[in-house]
mmCIF file of the C-alpha atoms, coordinates in Angstrom:
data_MODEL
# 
_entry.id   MODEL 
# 
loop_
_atom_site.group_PDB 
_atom_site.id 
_atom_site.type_symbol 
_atom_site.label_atom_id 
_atom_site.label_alt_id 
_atom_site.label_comp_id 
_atom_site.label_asym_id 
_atom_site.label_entity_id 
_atom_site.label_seq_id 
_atom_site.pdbx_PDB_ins_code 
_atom_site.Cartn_x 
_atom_site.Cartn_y 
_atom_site.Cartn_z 
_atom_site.occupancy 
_atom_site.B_iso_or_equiv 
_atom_site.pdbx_formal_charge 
_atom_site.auth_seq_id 
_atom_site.auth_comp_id 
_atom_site.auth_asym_id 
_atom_site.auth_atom_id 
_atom_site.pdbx_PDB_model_num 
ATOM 1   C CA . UNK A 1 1   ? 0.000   0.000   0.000   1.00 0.00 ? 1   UNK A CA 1 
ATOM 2   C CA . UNK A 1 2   ? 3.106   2.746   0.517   1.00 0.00 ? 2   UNK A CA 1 
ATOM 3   C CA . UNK A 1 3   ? 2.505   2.305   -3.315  1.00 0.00 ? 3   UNK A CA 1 
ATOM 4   C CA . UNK A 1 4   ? -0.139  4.648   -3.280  1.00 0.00 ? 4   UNK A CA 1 
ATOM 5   C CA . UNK A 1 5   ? 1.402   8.094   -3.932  1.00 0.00 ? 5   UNK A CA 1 
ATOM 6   C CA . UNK A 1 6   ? -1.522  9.438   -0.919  1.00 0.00 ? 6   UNK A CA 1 
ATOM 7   C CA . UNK A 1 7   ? -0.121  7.446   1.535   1.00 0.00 ? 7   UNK A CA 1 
ATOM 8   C CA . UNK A 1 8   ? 3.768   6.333   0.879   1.00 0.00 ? 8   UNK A CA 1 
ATOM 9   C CA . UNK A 1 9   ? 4.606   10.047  0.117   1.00 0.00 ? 9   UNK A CA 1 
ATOM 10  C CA . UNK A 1 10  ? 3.050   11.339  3.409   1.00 0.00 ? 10  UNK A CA 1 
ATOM 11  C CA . UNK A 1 11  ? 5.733   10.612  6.107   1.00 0.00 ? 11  UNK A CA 1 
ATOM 12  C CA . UNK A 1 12  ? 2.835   10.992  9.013   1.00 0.00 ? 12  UNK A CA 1 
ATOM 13  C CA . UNK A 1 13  ? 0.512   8.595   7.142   1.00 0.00 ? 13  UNK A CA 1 
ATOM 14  C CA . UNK A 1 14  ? 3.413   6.195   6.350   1.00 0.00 ? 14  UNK A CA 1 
ATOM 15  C CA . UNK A 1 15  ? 4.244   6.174   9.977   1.00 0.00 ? 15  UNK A CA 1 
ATOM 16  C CA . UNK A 1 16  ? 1.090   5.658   11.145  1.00 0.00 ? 16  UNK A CA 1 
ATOM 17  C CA . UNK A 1 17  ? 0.230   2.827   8.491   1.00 0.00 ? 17  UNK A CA 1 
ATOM 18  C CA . UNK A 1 18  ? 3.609   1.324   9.595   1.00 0.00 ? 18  UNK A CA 1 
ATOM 19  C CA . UNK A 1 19  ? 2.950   1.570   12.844  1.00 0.00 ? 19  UNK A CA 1 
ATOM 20  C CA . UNK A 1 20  ? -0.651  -0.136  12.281  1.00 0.00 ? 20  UNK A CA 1 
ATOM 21  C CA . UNK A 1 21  ? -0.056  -2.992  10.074  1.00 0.00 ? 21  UNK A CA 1 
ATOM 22  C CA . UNK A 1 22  ? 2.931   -4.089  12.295  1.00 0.00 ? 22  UNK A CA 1 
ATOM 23  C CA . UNK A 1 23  ? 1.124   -3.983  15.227  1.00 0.00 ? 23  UNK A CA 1 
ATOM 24  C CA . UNK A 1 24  ? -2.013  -5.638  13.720  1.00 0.00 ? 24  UNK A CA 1 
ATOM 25  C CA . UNK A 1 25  ? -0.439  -8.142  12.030  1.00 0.00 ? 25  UNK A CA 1 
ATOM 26  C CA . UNK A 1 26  ? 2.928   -8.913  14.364  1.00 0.00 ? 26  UNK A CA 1 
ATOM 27  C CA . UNK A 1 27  ? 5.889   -8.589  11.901  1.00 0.00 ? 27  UNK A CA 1 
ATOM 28  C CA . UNK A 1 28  ? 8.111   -5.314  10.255  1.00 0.00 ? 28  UNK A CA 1 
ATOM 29  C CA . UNK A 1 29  ? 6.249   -4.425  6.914   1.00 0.00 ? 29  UNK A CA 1 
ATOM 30  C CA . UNK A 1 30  ? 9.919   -5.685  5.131   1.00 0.00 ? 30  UNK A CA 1 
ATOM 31  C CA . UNK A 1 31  ? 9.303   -9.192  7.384   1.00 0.00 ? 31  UNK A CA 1 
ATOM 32  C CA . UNK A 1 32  ? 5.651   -9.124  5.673   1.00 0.00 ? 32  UNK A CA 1 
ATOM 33  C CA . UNK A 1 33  ? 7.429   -8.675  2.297   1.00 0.00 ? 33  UNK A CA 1 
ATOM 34  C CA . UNK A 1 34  ? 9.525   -11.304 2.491   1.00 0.00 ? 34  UNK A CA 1 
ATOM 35  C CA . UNK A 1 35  ? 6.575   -14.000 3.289   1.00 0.00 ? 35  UNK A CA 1 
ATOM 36  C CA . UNK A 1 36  ? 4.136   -12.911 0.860   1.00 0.00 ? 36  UNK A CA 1 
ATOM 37  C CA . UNK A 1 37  ? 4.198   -16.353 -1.372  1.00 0.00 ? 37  UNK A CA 1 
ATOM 38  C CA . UNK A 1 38  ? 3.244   -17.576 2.452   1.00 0.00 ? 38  UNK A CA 1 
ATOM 39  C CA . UNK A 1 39  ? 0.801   -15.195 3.107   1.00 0.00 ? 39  UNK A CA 1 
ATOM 40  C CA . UNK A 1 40  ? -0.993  -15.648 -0.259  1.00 0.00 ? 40  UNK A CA 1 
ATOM 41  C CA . UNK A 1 41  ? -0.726  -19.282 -0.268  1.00 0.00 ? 41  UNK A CA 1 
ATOM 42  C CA . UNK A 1 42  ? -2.506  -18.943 3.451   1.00 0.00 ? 42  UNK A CA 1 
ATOM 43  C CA . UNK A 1 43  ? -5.532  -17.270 1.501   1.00 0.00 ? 43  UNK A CA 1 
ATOM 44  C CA . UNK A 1 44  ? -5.623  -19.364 -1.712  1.00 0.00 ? 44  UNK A CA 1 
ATOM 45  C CA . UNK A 1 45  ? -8.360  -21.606 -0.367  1.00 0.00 ? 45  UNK A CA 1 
ATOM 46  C CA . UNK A 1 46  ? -10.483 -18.251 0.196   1.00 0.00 ? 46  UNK A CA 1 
ATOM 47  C CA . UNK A 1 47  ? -9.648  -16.916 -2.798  1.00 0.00 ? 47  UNK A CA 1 
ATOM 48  C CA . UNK A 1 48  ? -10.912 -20.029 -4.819  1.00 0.00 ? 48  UNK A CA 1 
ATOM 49  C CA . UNK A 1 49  ? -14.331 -19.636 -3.601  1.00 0.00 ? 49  UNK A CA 1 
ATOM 50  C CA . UNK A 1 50  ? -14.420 -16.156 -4.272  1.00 0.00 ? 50  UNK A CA 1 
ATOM 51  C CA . UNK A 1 51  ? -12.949 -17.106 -8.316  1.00 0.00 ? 51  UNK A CA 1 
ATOM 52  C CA . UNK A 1 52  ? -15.492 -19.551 -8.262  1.00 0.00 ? 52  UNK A CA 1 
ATOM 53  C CA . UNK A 1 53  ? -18.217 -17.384 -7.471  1.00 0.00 ? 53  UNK A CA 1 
ATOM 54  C CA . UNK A 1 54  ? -17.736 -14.306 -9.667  1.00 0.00 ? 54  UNK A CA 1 
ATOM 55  C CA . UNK A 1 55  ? -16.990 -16.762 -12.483 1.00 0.00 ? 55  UNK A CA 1 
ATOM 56  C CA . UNK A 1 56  ? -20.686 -17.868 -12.137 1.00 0.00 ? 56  UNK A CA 1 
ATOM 57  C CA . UNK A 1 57  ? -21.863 -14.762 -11.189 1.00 0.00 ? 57  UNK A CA 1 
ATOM 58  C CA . UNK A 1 58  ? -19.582 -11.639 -12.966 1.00 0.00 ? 58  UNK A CA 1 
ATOM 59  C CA . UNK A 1 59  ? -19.527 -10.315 -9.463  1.00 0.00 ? 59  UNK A CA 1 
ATOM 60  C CA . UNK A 1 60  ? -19.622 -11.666 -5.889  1.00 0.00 ? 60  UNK A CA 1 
ATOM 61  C CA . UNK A 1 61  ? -23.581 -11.628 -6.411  1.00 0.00 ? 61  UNK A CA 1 
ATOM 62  C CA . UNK A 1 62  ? -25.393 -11.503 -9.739  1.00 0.00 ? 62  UNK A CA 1 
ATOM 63  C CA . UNK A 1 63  ? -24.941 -8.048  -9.710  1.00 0.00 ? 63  UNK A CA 1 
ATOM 64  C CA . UNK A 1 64  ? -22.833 -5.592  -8.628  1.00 0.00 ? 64  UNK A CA 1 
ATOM 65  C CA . UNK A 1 65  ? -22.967 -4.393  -5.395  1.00 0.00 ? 65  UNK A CA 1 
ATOM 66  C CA . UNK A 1 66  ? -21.574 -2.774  -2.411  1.00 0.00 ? 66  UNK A CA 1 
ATOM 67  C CA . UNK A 1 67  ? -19.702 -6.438  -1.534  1.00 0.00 ? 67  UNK A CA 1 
ATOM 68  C CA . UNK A 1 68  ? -17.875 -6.024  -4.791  1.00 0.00 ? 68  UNK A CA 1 
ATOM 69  C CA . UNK A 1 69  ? -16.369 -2.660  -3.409  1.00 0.00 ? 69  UNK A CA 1 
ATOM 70  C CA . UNK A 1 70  ? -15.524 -4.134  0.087   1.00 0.00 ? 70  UNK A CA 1 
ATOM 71  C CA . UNK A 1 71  ? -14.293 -7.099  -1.774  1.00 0.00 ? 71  UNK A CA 1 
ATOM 72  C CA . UNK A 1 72  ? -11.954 -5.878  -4.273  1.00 0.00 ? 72  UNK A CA 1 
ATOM 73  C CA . UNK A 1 73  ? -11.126 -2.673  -2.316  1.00 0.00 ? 73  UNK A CA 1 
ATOM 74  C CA . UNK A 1 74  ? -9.231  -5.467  0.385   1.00 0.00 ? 74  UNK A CA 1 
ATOM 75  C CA . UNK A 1 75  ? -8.090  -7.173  -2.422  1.00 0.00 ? 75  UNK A CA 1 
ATOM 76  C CA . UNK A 1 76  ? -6.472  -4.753  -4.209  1.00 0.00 ? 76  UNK A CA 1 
ATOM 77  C CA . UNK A 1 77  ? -3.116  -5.281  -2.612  1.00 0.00 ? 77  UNK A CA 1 
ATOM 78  C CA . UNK A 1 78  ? -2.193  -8.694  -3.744  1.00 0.00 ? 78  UNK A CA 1 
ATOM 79  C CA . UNK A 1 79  ? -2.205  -7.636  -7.089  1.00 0.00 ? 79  UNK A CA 1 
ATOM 80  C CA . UNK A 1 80  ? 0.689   -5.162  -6.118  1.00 0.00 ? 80  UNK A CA 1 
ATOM 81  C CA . UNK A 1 81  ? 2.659   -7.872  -4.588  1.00 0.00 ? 81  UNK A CA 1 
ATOM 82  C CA . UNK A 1 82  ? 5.759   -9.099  -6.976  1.00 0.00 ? 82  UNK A CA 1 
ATOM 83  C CA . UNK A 1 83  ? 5.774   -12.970 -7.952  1.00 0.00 ? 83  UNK A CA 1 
ATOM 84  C CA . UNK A 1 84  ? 2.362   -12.967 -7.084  1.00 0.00 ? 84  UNK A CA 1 
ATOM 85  C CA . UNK A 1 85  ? 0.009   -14.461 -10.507 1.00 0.00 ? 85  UNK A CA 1 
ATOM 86  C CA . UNK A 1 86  ? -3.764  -14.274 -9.710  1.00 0.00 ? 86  UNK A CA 1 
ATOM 87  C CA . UNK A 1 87  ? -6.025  -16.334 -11.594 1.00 0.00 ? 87  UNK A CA 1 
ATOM 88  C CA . UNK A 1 88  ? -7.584  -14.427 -14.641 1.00 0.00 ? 88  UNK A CA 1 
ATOM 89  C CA . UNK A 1 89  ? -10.846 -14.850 -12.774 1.00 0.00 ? 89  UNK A CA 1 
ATOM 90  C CA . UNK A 1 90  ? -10.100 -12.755 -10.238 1.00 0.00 ? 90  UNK A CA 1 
ATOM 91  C CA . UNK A 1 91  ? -8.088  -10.134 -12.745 1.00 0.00 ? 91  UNK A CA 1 
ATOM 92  C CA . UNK A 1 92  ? -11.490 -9.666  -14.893 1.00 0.00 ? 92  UNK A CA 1 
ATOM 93  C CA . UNK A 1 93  ? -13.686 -9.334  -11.936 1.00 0.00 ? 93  UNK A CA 1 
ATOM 94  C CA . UNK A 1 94  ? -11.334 -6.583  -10.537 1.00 0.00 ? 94  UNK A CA 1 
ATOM 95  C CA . UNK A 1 95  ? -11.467 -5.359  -14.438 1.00 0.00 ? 95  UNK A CA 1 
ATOM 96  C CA . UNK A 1 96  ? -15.716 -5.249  -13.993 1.00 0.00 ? 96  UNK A CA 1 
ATOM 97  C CA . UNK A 1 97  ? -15.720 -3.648  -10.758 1.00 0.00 ? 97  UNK A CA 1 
ATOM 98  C CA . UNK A 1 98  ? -13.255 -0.664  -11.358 1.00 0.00 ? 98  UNK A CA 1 
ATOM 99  C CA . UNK A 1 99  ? -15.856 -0.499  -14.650 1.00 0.00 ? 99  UNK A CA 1 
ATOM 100 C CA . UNK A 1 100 ? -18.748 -0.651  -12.713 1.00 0.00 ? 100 UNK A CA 1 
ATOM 101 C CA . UNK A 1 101 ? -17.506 1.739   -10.175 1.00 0.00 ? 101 UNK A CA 1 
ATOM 102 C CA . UNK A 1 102 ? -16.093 4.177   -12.646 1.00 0.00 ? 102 UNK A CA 1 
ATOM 103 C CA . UNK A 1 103 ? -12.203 4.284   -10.606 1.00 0.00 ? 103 UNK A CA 1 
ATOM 104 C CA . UNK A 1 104 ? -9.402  2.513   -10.587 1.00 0.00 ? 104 UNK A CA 1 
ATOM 105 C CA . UNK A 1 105 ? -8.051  0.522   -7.206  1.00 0.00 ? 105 UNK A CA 1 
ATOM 106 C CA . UNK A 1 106 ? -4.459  0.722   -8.376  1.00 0.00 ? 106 UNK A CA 1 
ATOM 107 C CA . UNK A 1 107 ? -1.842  3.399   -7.488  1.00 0.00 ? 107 UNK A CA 1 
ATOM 108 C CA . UNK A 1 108 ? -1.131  6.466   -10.022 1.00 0.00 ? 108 UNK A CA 1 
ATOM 109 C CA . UNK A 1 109 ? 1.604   8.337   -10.061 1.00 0.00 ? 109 UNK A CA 1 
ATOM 110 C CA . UNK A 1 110 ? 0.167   11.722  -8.449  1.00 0.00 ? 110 UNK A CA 1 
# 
């Protein structure tokens, strides 16, 4: 997320992110780094049933809704993680939400 020009270019909002996600999640954002193929593979079962069901559906219900934003919004992140391939599934759903929604999730350079 320090990706995101908002937060990773605002020293107070870094530190306080930092200082968050550490705490929440026990380990140095670099130590979170390092274990992402761990992390995601921790999540892959989850993330199956949530392919599975916006391959049937197009979203996470048969149409879009406000689950879609929670959804992809806490998603977003994995697809900024390096060596980390998710299924084309999940790609075009994130592709139909930011289309539905009118915005993009990812970072921009401003």
């Amino acid at each position: 997320m320090p990706q995101y020009a908002s937060l990773g270019q605002d020293s107070r909002a870094m530190t306080y992110y930092r200082d968050r996600m550490e705490s929440w999640l026990g380990d140095t954002l670099e130590g979170l780094q390092e274990r992402r193929k761990e992390w995601y593979a921790g999540m892959e079962a989850d993330l199956q049933e949530v392919t599975e069901r916006v391959a049937v559906h197009g979203f996470y219900t048969p149409a879009f809704s406000v689950a879609d934003t929670f959804i992809t919004g806490d998603l977003t992140g994995l697809r900024l993680l390096e060596d980390i391939q998710l299924p084309p599934e999940l790609t075009a759903y994130f592709a139909r939400v930011e289309a539905a929604a009118h915005i993009s999730l990812l970072p921009t350079g401003g």
